[in-house]
C-alpha positions in Angstrom: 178.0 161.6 168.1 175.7 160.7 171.0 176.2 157.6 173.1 174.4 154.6 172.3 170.7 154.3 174.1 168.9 151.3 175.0 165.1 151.2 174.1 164.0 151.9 177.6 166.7 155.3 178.0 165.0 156.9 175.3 162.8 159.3 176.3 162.1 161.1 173.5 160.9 160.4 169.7 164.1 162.4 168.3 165.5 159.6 171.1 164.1 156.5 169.1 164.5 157.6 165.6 168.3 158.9 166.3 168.7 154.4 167.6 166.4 153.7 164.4 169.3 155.5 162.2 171.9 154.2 163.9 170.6 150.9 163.9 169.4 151.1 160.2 173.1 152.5 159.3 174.7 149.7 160.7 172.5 147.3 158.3 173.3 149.0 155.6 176.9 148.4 155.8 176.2 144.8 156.9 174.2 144.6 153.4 177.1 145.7 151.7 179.2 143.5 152.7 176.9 140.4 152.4 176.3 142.0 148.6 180.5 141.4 148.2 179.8 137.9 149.5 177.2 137.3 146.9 178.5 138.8 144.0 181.9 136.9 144.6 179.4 133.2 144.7 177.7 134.4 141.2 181.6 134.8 140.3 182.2 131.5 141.4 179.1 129.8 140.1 179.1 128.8 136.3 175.7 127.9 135.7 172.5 130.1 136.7 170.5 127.5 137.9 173.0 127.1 140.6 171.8 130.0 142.0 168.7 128.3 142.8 168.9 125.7 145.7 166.1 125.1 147.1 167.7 122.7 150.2 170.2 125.4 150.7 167.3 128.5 151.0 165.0 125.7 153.3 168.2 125.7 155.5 168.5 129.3 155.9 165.0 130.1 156.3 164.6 127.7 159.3 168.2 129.0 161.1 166.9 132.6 160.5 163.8 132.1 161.9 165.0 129.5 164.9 167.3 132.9 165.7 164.1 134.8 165.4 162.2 132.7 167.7 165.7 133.1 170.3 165.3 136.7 170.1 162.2 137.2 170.4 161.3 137.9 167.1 157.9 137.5 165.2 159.7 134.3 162.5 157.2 135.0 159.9 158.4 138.7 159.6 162.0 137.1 159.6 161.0 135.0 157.1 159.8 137.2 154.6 162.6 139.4 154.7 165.5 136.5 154.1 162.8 134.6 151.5 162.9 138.4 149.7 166.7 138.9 150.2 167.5 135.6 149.1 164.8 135.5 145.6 167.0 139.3 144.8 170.0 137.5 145.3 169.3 134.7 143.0 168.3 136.8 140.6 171.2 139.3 140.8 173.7 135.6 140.3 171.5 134.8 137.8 172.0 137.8 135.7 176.1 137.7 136.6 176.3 134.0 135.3 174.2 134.5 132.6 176.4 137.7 131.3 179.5 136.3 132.0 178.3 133.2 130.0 177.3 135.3 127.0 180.8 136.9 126.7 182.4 133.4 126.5 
């Protein structure tokens, strides 16, 4: 495996898609093990509409795109991608609770 460039060493295409991977890899795993984390809170929950809170996701939204802003970021784009991760979460507890619910 090739060392680790930063944007400016690449100096090829091959260069900045090989990072992209890399980079997009790492994610991956990162979304796995954020999935764990969910799938244990739908576990935990009893009740689907508990995996609705709107404060909660209003909280998150503005850290995630306050860290945007820090890193330079465009917040909207931020935005959009937590708002989307966060609505397939609620509905992956959703379906969880409500299965879990029917077998009781």
């Amino acid at each position: 495996m090739s060392a680790r460039k930063l944007p400016a060493e690449c100096e090829t295409k091959d260069d900045v898609r090989a990072e992209i991977d890399r980079i997009d890899n790492a994610l991956i795993a990162l979304f796995a093990e954020r999935h764990g984390y969910v799938t244990r809170m739908a576990e935990i929950k009893t009740d689907p509409h508990e995996a609705n809170d709107p404060a909660r996701i209003a909280a998150i939204v503005a850290r995630r795109r306050q860290q945007a802003l820090a890193l330079d970021l465009d917040e909207d784009q931020v935005e959009l991608i937590w708002r989307t991760l966060i609505d397939w979460n609620i509905n992956y507890e959703k379906g969880i609770i409500i299965a879990r619910n029917r077998k009781s």
